[in-house]
C-alpha positions in Angstrom: -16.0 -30.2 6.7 -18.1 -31.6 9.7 -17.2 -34.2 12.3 -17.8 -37.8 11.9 -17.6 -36.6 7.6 -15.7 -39.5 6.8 -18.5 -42.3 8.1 -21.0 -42.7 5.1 -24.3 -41.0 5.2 -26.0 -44.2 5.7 -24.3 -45.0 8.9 -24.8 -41.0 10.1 -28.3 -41.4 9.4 -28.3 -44.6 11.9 -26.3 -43.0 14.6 -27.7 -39.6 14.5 -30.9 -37.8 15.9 -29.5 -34.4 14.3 -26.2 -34.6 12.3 -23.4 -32.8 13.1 -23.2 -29.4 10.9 -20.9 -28.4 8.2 -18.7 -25.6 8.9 -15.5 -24.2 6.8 -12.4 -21.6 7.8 -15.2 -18.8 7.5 -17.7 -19.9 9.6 -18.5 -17.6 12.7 -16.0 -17.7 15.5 -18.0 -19.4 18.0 -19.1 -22.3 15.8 -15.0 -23.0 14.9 -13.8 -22.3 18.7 -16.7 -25.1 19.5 -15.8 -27.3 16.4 -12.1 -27.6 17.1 -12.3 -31.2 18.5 -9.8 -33.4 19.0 -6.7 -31.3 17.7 -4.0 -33.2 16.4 -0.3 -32.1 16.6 2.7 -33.1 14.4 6.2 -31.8 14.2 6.6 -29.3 11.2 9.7 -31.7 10.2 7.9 -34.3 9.0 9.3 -35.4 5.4 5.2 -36.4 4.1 3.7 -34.0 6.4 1.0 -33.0 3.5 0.2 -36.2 3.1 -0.4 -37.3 6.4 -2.4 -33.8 6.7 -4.6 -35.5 3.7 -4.8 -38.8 5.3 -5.6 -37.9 9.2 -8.6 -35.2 7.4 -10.3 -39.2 5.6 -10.0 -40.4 9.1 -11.6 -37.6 11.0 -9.5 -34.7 11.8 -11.1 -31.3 11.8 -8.1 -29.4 13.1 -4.1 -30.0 13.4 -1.3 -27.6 14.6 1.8 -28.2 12.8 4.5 -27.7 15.5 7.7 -25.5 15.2 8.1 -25.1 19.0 8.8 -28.0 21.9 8.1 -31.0 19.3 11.1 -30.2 17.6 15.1 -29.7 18.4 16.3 -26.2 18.6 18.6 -27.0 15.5 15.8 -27.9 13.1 13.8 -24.6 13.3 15.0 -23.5 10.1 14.6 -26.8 8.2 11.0 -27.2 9.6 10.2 -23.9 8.5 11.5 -24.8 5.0 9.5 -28.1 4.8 6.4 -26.0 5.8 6.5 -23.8 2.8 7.3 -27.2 0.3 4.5 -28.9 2.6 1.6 -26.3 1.9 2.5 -25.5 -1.2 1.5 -29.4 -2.1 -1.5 -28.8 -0.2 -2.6 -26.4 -1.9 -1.9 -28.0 -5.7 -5.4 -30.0 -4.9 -8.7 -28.9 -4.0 -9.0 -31.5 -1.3 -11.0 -31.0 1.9 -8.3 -29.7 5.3 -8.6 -29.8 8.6 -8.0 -26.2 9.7 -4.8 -25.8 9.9 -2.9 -24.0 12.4 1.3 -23.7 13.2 2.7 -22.6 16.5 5.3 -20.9 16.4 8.3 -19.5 18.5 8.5 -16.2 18.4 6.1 -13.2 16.8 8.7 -12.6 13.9 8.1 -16.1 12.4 4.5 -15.4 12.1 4.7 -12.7 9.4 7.5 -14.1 7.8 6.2 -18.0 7.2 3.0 -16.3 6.1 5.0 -14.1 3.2 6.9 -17.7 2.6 4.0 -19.4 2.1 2.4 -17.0 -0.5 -0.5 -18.3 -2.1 -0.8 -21.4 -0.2 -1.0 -19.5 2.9 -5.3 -19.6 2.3 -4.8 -22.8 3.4 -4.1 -21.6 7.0 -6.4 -20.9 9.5 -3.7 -19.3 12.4 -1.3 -19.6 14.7 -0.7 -20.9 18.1 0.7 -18.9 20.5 3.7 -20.7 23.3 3.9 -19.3 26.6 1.7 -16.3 26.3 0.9 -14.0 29.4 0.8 -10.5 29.2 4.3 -9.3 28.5 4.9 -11.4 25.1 1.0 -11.7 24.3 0.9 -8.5 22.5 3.8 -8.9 20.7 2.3 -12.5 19.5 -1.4 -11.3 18.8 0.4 -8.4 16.7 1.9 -9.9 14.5 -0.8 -12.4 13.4 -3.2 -9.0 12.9 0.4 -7.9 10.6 0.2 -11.3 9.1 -3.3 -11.5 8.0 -2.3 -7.9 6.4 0.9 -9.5 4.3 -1.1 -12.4 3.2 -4.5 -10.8 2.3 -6.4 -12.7 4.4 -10.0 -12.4 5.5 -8.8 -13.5 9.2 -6.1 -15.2 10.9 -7.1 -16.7 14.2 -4.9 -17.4 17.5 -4.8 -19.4 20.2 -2.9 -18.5 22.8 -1.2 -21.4 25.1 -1.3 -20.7 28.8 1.6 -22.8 30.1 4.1 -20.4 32.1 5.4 -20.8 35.5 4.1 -17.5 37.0 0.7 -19.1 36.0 1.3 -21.5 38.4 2.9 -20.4 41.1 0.5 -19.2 43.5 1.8 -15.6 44.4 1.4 -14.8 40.3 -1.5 -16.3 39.4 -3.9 -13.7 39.7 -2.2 -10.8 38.7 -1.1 -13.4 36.0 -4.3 -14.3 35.0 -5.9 -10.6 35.0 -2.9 -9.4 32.4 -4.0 -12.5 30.3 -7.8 -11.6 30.4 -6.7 -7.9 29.7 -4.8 -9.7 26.6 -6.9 -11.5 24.9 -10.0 -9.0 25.4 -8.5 -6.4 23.5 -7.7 -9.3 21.1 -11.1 -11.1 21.0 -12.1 -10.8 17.5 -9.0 -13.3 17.1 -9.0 -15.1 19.9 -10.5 -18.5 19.1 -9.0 -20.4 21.7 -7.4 -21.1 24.4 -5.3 -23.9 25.4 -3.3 -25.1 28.4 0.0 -26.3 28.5 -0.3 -28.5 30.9 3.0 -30.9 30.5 4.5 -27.6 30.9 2.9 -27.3 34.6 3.9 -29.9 35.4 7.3 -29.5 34.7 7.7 -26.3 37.1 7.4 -29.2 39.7 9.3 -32.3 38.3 5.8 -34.1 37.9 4.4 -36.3 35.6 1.3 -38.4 35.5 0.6 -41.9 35.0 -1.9 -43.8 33.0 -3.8 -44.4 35.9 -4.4 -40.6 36.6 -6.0 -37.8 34.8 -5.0 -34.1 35.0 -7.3 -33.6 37.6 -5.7 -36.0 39.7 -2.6 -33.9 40.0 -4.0 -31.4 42.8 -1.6 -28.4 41.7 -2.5 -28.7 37.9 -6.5 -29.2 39.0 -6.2 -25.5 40.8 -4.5 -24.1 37.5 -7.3 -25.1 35.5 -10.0 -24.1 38.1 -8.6 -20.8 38.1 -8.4 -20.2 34.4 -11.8 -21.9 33.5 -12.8 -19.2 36.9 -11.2 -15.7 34.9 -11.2 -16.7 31.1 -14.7 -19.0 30.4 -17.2 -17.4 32.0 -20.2 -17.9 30.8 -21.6 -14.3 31.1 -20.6 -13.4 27.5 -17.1 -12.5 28.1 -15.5 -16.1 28.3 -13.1 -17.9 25.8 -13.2 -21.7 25.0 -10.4 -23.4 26.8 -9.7 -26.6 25.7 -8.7 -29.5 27.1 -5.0 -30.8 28.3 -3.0 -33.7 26.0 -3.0 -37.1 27.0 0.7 -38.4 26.6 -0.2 -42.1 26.4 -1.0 -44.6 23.3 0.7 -47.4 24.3 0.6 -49.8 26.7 1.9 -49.2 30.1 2.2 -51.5 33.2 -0.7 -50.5 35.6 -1.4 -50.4 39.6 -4.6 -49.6 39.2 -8.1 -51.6 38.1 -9.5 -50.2 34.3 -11.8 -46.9 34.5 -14.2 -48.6 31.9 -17.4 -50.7 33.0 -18.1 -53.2 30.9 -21.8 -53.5 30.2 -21.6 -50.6 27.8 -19.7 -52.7 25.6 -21.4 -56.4 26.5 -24.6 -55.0 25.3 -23.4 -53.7 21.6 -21.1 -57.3 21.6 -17.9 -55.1 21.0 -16.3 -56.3 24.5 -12.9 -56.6 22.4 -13.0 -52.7 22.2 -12.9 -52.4 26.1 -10.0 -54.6 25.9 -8.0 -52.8 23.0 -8.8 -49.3 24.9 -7.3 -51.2 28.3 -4.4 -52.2 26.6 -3.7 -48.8 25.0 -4.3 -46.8 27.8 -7.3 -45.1 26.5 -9.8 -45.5 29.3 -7.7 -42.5 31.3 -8.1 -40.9 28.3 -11.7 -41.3 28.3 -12.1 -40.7 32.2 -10.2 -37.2 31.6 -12.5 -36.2 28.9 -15.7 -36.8 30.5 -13.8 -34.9 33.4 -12.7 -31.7 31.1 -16.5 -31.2 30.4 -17.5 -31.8 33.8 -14.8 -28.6 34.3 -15.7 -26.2 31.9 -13.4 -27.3 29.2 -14.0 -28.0 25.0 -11.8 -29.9 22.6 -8.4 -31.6 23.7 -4.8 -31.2 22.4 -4.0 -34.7 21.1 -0.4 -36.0 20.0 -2.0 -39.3 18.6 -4.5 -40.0 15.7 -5.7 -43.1 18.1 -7.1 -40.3 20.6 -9.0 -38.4 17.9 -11.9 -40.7 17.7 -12.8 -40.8 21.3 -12.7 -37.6 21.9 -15.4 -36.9 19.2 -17.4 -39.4 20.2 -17.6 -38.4 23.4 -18.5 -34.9 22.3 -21.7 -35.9 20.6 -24.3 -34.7 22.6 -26.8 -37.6 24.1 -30.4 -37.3 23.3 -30.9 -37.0 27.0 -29.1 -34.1 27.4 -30.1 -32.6 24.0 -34.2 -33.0 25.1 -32.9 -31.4 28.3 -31.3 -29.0 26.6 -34.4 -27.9 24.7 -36.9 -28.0 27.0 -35.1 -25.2 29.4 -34.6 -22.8 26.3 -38.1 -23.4 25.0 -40.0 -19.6 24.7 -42.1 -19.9 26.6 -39.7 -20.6 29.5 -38.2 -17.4 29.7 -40.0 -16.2 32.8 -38.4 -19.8 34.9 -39.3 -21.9 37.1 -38.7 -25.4 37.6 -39.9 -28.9 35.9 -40.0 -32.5 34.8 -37.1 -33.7 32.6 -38.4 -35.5 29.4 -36.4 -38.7 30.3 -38.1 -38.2 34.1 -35.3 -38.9 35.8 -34.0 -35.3 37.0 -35.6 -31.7 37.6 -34.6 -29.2 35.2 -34.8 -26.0 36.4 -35.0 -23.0 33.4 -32.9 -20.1 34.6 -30.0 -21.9 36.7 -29.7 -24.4 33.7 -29.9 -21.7 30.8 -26.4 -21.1 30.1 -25.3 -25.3 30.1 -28.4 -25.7 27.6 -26.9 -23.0 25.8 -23.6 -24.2 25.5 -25.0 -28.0 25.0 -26.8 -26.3 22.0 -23.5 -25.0 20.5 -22.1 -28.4 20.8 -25.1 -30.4 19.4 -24.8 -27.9 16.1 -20.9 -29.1 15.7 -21.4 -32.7 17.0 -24.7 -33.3 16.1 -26.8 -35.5 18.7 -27.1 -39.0 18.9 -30.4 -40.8 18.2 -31.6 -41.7 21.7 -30.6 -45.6 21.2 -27.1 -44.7 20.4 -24.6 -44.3 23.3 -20.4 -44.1 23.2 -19.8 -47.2 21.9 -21.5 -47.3 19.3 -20.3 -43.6 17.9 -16.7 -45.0 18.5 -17.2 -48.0 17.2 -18.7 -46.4 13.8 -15.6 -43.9 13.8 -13.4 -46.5 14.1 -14.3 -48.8 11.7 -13.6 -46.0 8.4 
């Protein structure tokens, strides 16, 4: 699979100065933890859930979690589990191209047992995701995927923990919270791939919940969550994890207090001004503020709850020819020893050994994303994504 897959080579070839790469379920760690994307959830009780798996892979998707836990009523666990193992064992009666596939679970006994359930369709599955993991049940959870991976033969089953409990939050836990989690997942990290926040779940512990008009970051107590575990857990020093970004609950139109977060002269000058206004009137221009602002942060990826947010968030993870010549020029050889120049678009100073480790990470995102020809901005890659 590789992003922006399902727009025709001819239209890649227009948009792109280097093409996003193809990667499968046993490509390295670090290229999958970067490639993860915009990744979709859907209850585990859905009656055509393998064929909207098929349909939301033609229209983008690199990676979905099939949800037993907070999507779904405590009554239908048993049902949902049941569809699962009817659900992949359609998948797997074709040889058609997935997403990777991952289901979150409730507790660590599930995670064996769906996996001996699922038998031989269970190569279709790429891990688990782990709900309200700190220290005390994180073992227990990571253990049972490692006894999984045993039952089902599997080269490797990957995790991704959820970081969403309230002594995460609450101020006299959090770092004693936040060391047990780092001591976790590093004795975990071949299987680590990700990790995610649970952010509707913060919120919660306070009776809060944001609008439309604001992003995550705009909710002062959730901002210093993130800071903190972005601070701990994604380093870049070699010993971070890829945290991903928050869910955006919104797809439909809401009434708003505040003026629209998009300018319009992106979208004047490619004569796609109807865009701006569908985005407006879906409430995706917070969406695309708190992207651009989960980069800005440290954060990768997204947790999405709506195919109509999968396209931006791609698009907005190709990397610019700006920053990809930046990008190159600070990890260039002959470099190495620092120092301090001219960027290649002259508008900024790059300087080698500050810079290093965002050019490195730009270069891991450019190999999944691919980078834009120098042209091509947002609107057009959204446009073109759109359009399939």
């Amino acid at each position: 699979m590789r992003h922006f897959g399902h727009v025709s080579p001819t239209v890649r070839k227009d948009l792109f100065h280097q093409e996003p790469a193809e990667f499968t379920g046993a490509s390295p760690a670090r290229t999958l933890a970067a490639a993860l994307g915009a990744t979709l959830y859907s209850p585990a009780t859905r009656p055509q859930l393998a064929r909207d798996i098929r349909k939301q892979a033609g229209r983008g998707v690199v990676s979905m979690v099939l949800c037993l836990e907070d999507s779904i009523s405590d009554g239908d666990v048993t049902g949902a589990e049941e569809n699962l193992v009817r659900q992949f064992a359609e998948l797997d009666s074709d040889d058609s191209e997935l997403p990777l596939l991952f289901i979150r679970v409730r507790t660590p006994e599930q995670i064996p047992d769906l996996v001996r359930r699922l038998g031989g369709a269970a190569h279709r599955l790429s891990g688990f995701v782990l709900p309200k993991f700190n220290e005390s049940s994180g073992s227990a959870f990571l253990d049972a995927v490692a006894q999984a991976e045993a039952v089902g033969g599997h080269s490797r089953l990957y995790a991704m923990p959820v970081l969403e409990t309230p002594d995460l939050l609450h101020l006299e836990t959090r770092v004693e919270t936040l060391a047990g989690i780092s001591r976790t997942v590093n004795s975990h990290r071949e299987r680590v791939l990700a990790l995610r926040l649970g952010v509707t779940d913060f919120c919660s512990a306070y009776g809060l919940r944001r609008t439309p008009d604001m992003t995550a970051y705009d909710v002062q107590i959730v901002a210093g969550v993130i800071a903190d575990v972005v601070n701990v857990l994604s380093r870049a020093d070699g010993t971070g994890f890829t945290v991903t970004g928050p869910v955006w609950e919104y797809f439909r139109s809401q009434q708003r207090l505040f003026k629209p977060q998009l300018r319009r002269s992106p979208f004047l000058a490619e004569g796609v001004e109807e865009l701006r206004t569908a985005l407006i009137e879906h409430d995706l221009d917070g969406l695309l503020r708190e992207i651009e602002l989960d980069r800005a942060n440290g954060l990768l990826g997204k947790t999405c709850i709506h195919p109509a947010h999968v396209t931006p968030v791609h698009a907005l993870s190709v990397v610019s020819h700006e920053e990809f010549c930046d990008a190159e020029d600070i990890l260039r050889p002959e470099r190495g020893g620092g120092g301090v120049m001219r960027s290649a678009y002259t508008n900024k100073m790059n300087e080698v050994k500050p810079h290093r480790a965002w050019a490195e990470r730009t270069m891991q995102r450019a190999e999944v994303f691919g980078v834009a020809k120098e042209e091509v901005g947002f609107v057009d890659l959204l446009t073109a994504g759109l359009q399939v």
